[in-house]
N, C-alpha and C positions, 0 to 999 in steps of 0.2 A: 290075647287069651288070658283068660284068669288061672290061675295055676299055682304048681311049688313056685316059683319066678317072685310070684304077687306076697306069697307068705314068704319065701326070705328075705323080700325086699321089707314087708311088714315087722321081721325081729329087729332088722339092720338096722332100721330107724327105732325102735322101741330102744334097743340094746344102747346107740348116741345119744338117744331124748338120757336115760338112766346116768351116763358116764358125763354128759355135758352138764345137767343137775348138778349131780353132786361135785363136779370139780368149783362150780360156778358160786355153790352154797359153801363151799371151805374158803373163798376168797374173803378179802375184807370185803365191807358193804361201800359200793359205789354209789356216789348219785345219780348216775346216768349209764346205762348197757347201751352202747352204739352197735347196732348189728347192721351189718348188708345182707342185704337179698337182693338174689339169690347167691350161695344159698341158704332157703332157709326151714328145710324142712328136716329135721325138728327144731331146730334153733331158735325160729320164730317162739312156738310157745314154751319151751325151756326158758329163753330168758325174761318172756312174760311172769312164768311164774316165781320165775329169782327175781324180779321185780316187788311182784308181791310180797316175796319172805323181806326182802332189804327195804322196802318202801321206797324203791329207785323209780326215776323213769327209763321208758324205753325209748329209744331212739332207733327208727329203722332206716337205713340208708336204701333207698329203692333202686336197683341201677336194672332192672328187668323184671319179669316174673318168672320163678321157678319152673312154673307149670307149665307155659310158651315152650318151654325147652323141654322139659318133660314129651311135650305132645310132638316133636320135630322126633324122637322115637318111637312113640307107641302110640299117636293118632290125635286128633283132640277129644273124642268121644269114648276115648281109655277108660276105665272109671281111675283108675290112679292119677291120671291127669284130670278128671273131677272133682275127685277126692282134696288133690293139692291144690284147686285153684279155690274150690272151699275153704280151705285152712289157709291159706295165705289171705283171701279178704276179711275171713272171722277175724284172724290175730294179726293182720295189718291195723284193723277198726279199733283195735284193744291196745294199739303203740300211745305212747305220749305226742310227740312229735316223729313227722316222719321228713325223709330229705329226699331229694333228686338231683339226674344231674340234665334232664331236660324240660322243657316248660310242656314239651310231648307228654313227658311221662306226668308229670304233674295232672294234665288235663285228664289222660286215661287213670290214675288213681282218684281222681274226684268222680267220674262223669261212669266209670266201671264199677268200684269200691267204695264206694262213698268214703273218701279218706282224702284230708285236709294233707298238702305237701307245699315243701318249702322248695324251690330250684335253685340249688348249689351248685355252678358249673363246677364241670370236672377239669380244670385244667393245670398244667405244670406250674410249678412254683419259677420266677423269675430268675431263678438260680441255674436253670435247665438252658444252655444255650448250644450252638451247633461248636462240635469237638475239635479243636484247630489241628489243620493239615497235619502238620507233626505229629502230633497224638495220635492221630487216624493212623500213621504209615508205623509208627512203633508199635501199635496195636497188629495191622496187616503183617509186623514182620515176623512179632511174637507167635502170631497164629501160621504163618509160615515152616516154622520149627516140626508144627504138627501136624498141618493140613497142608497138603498138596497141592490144592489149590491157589495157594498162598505165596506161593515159592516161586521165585530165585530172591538172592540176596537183595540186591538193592531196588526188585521192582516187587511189588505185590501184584494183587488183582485189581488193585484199586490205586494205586499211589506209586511213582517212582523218587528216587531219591540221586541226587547231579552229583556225581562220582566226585566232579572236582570241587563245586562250592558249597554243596552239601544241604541246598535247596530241597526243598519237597513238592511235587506239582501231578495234581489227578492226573493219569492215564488214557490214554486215549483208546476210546474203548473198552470202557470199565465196566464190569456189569452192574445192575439197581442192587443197593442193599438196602432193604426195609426193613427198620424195628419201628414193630408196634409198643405203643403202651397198655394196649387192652389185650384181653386173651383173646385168644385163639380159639373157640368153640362154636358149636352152629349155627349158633343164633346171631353170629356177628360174620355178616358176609362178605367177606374178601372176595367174593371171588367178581366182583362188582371192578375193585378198585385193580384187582390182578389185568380182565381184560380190558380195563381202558388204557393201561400199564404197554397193551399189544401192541 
C-alpha cells in the first residue's frame, strides 16, 4: 500500500541523497568513485553527480540489485520496487565502468540493462588460509570465559587440549561452526546449504 510508509521512506532517501552530496563535494577530487550496489539507492545518483562536479569516473561494483531485495518485502509489482529498478538501470547506464563478481550477473546486466560489465571474482586474497589447531582451541578457550558453551578448561566445544603433552586435537563430537564471508540477508539463501548441512 502506498501511504505515510512510502513518504517517509521518500524523506529518508531525499535527506541521504542531501548529507551524502555534500560530504562527497567537501572531499578532495577523486579520479574514480567505486561504489557497490546495492546499496544504492541514493548513492547511485549522488555519486553520478559528484562525478560530474569532480570530472571523476564512476565505477559501480554490481554484486546484486537493490530492487530484487527491495521486492522479497513489498512484492515486485510495489511501485517502490518499480520506482528503484527504474533508477538503478537509468544510473547503472550513466556509470563509467561497471564490475561483477559473476559472469551470471554480467549477462543479466547486458541482456536486462543494457550495461557493459567486467567479472571480477570475488574471492579471498591468498593470505586467508585455514586457522591452525592451536589458535582455534585458544580462541574456543578465550570465548569459554564468556560463553557457556565453551566451557570447561581444557576442553572446548570444539577442541581439547592433552593435560600431559599439551597437544591440541578436534573433539569428538563437535558441532559445525560456519563463518560466512557474505551477509546474511534474504536474498542470500542459506537455508539451501543449512538443509543439506541435515
Amino acid at each position: 500500500a502506498v501511504g505515510p510508509k512510502l513518504f517517509q521512506y521518500v524523506i529518508k532517501v531525499v535527506v541521504q541523497a542531501m548529507q551524502l552530496l555534500y560530504v562527497m563535494l567537501k572531499m578532495d577530487r577523486p579520479s574514480y568513485i567505486l561504489l557497490q550496489n546495492p546499496p544504492g539507492l541514493p548513492s547511485i545518483a549522488v555519486a553520478w553527480v559528484a562525478c560530474l562536479f569532480w570530472r571523476s569516473k564512476l565505477i559501480i561494483d554490481w554484486h546484486n540489485y537493490g530492487y530484487t531485495i527491495m521486492s522479497l518485502t513489498h512484492g515486485r509489482n510495489h511501485l517502490l520496487v518499480q520506482i528503484a529498478k527504474w533508477y538503478e538501470k537509468l544510473f547503472g547506464r550513466l556509470s563509467d565502468y561497471n564490475l561483477c563478481v559473476t559472469n551470471a550477473m554480467k549477462e543479466d546486466l547486458w541482456v536486462n540493462c543494457n550495461i557493459k560489465a567486467v567479472t571480477l571474482y570475488d574471492k579471498p586474497a591468498s593470505y586467508f588460509k585455514e586457522t591452525p589447531l592451536e589458535l582455534q582451541h585458544q580462541l574456543y578457550m578465550k570465548l569459554a570465559k564468556d560463553y557457556e558453551p565453551f566451557q570447561p578448561r581444557y576442553v572446548s566445544a570444539f577442541t581439547e587440549m592433552d593435560e600431559k603433552n599439551g597437544h591440541v586435537i578436534k573433539t569428538r563430537g563437535r558441532p559445525a561452526l560456519l563463518i560466512s564471508s557474505t551477509s546474511w540477508t534474504e536474498d542470500e539463501d542459506f537455508s539451501v546449504l543449512l538443509k543439506a548441512l541435515e
